[in-house]
C-alpha positions as CSV (number, residue, x, y, z in Angstrom):
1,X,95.8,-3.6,34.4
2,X,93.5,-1.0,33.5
3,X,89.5,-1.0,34.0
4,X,87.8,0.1,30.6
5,X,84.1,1.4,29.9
6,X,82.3,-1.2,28.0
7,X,82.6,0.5,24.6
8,X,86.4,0.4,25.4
9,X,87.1,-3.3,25.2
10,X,88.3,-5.2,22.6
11,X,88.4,-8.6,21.7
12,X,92.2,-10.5,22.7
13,X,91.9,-8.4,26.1
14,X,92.2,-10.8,29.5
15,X,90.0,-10.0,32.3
16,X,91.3,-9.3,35.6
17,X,87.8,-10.1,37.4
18,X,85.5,-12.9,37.6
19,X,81.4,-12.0,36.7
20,X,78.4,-14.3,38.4
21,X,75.5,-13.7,38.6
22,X,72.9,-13.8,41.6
23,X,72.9,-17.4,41.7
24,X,76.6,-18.3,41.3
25,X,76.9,-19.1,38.2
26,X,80.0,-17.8,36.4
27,X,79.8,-16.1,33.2
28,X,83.5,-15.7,32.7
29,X,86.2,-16.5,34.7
30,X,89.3,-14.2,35.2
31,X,92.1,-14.7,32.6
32,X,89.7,-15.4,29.7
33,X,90.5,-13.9,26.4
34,X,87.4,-11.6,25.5
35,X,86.2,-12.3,22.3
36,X,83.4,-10.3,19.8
37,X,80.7,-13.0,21.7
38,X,81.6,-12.6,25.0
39,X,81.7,-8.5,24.7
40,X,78.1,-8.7,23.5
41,X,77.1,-10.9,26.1
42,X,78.5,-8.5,29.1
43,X,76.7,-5.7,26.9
44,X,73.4,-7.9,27.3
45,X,74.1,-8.4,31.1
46,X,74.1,-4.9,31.9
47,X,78.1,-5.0,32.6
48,X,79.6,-1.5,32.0
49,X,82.5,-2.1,32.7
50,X,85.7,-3.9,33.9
51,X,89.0,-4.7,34.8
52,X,91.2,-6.3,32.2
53,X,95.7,-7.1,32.3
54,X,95.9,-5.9,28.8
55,X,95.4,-3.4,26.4
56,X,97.1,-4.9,23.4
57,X,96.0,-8.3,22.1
58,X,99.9,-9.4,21.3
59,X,100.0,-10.2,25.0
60,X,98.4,-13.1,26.9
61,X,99.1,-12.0,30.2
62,X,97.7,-14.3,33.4
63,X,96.2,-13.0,37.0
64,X,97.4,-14.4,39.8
65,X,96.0,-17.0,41.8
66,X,92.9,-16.0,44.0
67,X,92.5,-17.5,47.8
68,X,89.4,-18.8,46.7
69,X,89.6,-21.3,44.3
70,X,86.6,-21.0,41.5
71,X,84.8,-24.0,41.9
72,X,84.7,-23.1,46.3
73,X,83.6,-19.5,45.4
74,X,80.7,-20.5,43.3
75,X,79.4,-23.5,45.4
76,X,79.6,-20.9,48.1
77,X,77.2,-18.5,46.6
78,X,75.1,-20.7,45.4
79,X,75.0,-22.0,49.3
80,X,74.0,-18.7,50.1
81,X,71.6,-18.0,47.7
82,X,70.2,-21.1,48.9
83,X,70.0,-20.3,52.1
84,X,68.0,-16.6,51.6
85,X,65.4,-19.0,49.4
86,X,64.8,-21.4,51.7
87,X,64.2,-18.6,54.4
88,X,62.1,-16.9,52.4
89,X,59.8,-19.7,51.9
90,X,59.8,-22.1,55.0
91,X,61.8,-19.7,57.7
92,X,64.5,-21.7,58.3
93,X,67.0,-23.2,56.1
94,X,69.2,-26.6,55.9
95,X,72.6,-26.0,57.7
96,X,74.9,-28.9,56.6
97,X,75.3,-27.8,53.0
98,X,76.0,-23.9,53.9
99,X,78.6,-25.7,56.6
100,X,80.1,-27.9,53.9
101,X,81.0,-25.0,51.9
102,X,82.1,-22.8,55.0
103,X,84.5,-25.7,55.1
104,X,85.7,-25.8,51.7
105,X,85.7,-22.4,52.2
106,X,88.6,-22.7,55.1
107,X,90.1,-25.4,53.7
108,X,91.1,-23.2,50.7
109,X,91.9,-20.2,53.0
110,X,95.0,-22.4,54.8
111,X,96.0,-24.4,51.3
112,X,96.0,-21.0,49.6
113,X,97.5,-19.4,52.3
114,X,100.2,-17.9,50.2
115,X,98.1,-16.2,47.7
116,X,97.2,-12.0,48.2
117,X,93.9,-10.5,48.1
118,X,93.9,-8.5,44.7
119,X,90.6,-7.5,43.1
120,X,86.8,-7.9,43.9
121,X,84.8,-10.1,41.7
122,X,81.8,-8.4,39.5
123,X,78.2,-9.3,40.2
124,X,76.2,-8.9,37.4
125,X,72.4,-9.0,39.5
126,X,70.3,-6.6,41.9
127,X,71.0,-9.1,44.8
128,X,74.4,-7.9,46.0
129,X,74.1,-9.4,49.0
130,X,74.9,-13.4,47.7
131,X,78.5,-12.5,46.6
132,X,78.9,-10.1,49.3
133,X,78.4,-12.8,52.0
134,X,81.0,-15.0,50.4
135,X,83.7,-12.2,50.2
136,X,83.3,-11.2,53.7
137,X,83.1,-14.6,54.8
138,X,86.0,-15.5,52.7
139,X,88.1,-11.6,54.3
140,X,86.8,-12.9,57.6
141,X,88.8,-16.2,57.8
142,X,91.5,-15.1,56.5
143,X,91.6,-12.5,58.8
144,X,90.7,-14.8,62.0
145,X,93.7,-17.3,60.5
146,X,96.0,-14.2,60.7
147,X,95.1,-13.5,64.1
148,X,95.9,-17.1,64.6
149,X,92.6,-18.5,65.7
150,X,92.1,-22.3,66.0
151,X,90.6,-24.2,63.0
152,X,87.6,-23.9,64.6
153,X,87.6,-20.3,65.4
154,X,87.9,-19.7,61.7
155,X,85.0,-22.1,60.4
156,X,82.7,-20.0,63.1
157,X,83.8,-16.7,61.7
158,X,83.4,-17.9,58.1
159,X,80.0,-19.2,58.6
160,X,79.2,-15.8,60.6
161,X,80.6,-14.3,57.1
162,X,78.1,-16.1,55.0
163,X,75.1,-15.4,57.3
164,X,76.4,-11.6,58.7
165,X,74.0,-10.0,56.4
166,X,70.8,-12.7,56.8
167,X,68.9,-9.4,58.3
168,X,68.4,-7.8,54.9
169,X,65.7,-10.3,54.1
170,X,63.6,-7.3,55.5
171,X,64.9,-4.8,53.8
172,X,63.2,-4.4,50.0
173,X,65.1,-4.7,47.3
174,X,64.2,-0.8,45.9
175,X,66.3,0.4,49.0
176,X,68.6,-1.9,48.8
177,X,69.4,-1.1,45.2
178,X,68.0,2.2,45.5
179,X,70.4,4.4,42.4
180,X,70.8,7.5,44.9
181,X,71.7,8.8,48.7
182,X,69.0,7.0,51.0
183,X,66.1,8.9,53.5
184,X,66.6,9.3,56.5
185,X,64.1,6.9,57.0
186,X,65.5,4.2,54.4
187,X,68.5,4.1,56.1
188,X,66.9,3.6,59.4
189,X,65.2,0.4,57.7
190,X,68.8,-0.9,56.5
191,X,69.8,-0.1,60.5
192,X,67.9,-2.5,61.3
193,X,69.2,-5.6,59.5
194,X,72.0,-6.8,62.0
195,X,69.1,-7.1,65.1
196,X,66.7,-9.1,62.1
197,X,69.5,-11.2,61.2
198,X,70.5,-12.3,64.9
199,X,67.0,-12.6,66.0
200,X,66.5,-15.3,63.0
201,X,69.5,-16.7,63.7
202,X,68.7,-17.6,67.0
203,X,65.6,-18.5,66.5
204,X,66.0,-21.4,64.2
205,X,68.3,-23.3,67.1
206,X,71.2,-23.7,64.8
207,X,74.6,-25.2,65.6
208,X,76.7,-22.4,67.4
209,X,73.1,-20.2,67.0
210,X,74.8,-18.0,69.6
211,X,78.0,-16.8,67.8
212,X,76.9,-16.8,64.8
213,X,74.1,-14.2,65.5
214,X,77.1,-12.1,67.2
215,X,78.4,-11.9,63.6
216,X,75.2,-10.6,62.4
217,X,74.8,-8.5,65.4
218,X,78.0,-6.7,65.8
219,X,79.1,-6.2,62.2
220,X,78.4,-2.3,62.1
221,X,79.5,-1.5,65.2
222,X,82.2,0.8,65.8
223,X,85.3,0.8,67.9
224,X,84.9,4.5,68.9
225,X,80.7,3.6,70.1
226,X,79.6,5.6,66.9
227,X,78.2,2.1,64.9
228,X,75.3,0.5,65.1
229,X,72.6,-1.0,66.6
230,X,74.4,-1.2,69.4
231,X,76.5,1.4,70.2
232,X,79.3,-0.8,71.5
233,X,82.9,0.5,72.2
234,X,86.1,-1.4,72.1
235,X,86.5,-4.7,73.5
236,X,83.0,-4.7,74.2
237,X,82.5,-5.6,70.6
238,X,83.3,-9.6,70.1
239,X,86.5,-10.2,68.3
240,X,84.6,-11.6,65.5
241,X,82.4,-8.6,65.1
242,X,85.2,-6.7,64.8
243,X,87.2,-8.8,62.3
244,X,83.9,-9.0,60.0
245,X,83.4,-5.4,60.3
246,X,86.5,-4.8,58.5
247,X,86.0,-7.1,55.9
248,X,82.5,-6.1,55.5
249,X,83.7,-2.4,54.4
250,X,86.5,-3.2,52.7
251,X,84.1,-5.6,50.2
252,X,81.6,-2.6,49.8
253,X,84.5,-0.7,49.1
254,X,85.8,-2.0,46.1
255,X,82.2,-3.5,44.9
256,X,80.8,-1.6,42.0
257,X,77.4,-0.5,43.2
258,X,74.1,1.6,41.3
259,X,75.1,4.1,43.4
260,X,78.8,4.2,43.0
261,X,81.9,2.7,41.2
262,X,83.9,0.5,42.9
263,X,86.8,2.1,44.5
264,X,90.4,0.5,43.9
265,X,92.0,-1.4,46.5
266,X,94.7,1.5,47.5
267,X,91.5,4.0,48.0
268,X,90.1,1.3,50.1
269,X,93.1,1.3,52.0
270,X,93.2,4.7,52.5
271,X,89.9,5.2,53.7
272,X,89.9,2.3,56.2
273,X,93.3,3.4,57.8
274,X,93.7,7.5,57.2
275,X,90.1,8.6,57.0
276,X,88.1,6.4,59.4
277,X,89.5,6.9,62.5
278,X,88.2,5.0,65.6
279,X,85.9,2.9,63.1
280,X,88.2,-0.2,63.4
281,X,90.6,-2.4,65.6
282,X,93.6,-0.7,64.4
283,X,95.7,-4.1,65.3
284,X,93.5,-6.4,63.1
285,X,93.4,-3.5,60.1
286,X,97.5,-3.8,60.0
287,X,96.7,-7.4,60.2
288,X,94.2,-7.6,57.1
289,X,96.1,-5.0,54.9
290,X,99.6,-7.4,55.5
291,X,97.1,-9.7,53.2
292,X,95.3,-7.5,50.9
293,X,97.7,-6.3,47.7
294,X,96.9,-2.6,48.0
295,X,98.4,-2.6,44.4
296,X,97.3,-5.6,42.9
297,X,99.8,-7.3,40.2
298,X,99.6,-5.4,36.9
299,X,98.7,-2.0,38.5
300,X,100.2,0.8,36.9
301,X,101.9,3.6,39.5
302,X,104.1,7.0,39.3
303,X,106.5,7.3,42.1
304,X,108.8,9.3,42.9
305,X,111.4,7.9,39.7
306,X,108.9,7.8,37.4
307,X,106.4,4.9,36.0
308,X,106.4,1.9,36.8
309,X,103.8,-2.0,36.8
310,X,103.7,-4.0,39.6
311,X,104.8,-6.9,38.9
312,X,104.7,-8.6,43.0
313,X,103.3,-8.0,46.4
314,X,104.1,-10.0,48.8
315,X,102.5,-10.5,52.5
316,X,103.3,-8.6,55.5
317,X,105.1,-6.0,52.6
318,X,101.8,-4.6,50.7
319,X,102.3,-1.1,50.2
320,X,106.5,-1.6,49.0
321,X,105.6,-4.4,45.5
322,X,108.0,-5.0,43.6
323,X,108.0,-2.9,40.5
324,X,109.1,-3.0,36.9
325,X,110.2,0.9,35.9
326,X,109.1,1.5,32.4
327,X,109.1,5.4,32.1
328,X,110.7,8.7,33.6
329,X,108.9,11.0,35.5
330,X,108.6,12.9,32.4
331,X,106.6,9.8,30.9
332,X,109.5,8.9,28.5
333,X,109.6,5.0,28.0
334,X,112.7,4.1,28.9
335,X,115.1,2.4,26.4
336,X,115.8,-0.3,29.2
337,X,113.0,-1.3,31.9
338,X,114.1,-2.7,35.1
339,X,113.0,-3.9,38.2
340,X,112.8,-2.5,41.7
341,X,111.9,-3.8,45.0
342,X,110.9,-1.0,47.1
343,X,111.3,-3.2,50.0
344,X,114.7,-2.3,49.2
345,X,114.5,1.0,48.4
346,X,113.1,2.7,51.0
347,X,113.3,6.4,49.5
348,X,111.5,5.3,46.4
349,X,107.5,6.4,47.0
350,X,104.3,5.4,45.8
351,X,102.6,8.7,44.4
352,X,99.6,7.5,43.1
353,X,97.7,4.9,40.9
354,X,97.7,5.7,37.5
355,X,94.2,7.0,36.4
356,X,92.6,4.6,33.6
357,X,91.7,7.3,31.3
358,X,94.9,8.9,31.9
359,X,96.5,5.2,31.1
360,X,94.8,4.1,28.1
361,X,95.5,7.6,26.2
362,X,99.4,6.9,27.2
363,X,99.6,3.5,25.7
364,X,97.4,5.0,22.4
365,X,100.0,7.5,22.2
366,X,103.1,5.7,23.1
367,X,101.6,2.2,21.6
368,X,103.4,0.8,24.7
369,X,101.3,-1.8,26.7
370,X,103.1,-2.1,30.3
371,X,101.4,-5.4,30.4
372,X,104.4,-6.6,27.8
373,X,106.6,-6.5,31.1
374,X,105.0,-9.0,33.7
């Protein structure tokens, strides 16, 4: 898997990520085979880049399966996009349908339950927020489900997930897609979006009002009291503020951004459990990460042997996939490729992920597509 500029892609490639747009609506799917059309169309869209499981056009590789199936993720943006219009225009919106797909939505999340996390979705719009909402929502249940919450529990923390970030209705779009670092004083106005979303919340007397506005309330608040609005510490932050607020960062994370790239799944992981200390429960971040493939399949790695594609993660074992070893660590394809767990092999290391640029001149040179092994 390698994520290529724009001008980079070629027709025969596979994506590796799904694009919609504001509304929902899917302009391709992950797994489709680009072709000359569909390159010019993501030109036209603004795309400028993404992700795609092959380099050569020989081989038809497929991602694997999301926990969300298509047809739940797109209803559920559309739910959500819904739901900002209809605030927007009458202050208060219809419940039941966002409920339907908060259910569909955790119906998937238990059927699906065997399927990782690998990579974020592409939103090809200026209103982030839509897709956002259904990835934390989506992070969120799993997460509760993890932590073994009732059925219930997890349809209150998904809807809190769809709704967590209703608050930015005040916030203009030119800071919210604002290309560079933020004022003081636009970031102030953004500070202010989990108190505007639990105020609406509670004001249009909806089903489980109360907990729901928690969600929206509590999302950026910190473990260690350094978050916001609040300044809560601990336990004094509701268990489902604290479960969103991790998936919250983790989705802003690996989203592409105006003002920055999306960051890959292992930097994610790095930031939220080496470089953020006191941010998060540290109990529910193991939790989440024993869920999310911190090398998704088809993600090229050095180690301490040499090169190698993963080829399986598996839950509860995220950071130790199973490999396919395709090259010394003197980059030398090896005449015989073969496969390691490193469940198994516990002095065999991750280094680092294979930089893209660095990748795609490798397989130019070597005219060896690691793709060819999964």
């Amino acid at each position: 898997m390698i994520d290529l500029p724009l001008k980079k892609l070629r027709p025969g490639m596979v994506t590796a990520q799904s694009i919609y747009n504001s509304s929902g609506a899917s302009y391709l799917t992950k797994g489709t085979e680009l072709t000359k059309h569909y390159i010019d169309k993501l030109r036209d869209l603004g795309v400028i880049g993404l992700h795609v499981l092959n380099y050569s056009s020989e081989i038809k590789p497929m991602p694997p399966e999301d926990i969300l199936s298509e047809r739940t993720r797109v209803m559920a943006i559309q739910r959500v996009c819904d739901v900002f219009a209809q605030i927007e225009r009458t202050g208060t919106f219809e419940f039941e349908p966002l409920a339907k797909a908060a259910s569909a939505m955790v119906a998937d999340i238990a059927t699906r339950s065997g399927n990782l996390v690998q990579l974020t979705d592409i939103r090809v719009h200026d209103e982030y927020t839509f897709a956002h909402s259904v990835n934390v929502a989506m992070l969120s249940g799993m997460l509760g489900r993890l932590a073994n919450l009732p059925e219930g529990g997890v349809q209150e923390l998904t809807m809190g997930g769809l709704l967590h970030d209703l608050g930015k209705i005040i916030v203009p779009p030119e800071i919210l897609n604002k290309r560079g670092r933020l004022t003081q004083n636009e970031f102030d106005i953004i500070k202010h979006h989990p108190e505007a979303g639990f105020s609406k919340i509670r004001a249009m007397s909806l089903p489980g009002a109360h907990i729901l506005g928690i969600v929206a309330l509590q999302h950026h608040e910190h473990m260690n009291g350094k978050g916001y609005p609040g300044g809560r510490q601990g336990t004094d932050i509701h268990l489902y503020g604290r479960i969103c607020a991790i998936a919250d960062v983790y989705d802003a994370l690996t989203s592409r951004r105006p003002y920055k790239k999306a960051y890959s799944p292992a930097v994610a992981y790095n930031i939220m459990v080496n470089c953020s200390e006191g941010q998060f429960d540290e109990r529910l971040l193991k939790l989440f990460f024993s869920n999310v493939a911190i090398y998704p399949v088809g993600t090229v790695v050095k180690t301490s042997k040499g090169y190698g594609i993963v080829k399986k993660v598996e839950f509860g074992l995220t950071d130790r996939p199973a490999l396919v070893m395709f090259a010394d660590q003197y980059e030398h394809i090896l005449p015989e490729p073969y496969e390691e767990h490193l469940r198994e092999s516990p002095e065999h290391e991750i280094d680092s992920v294979v930089d893209d640029k660095v990748l795609l001149t490798r397989i130019r040179n070597s005219g060896f597509d690691p793709a060819s092994l999964l």
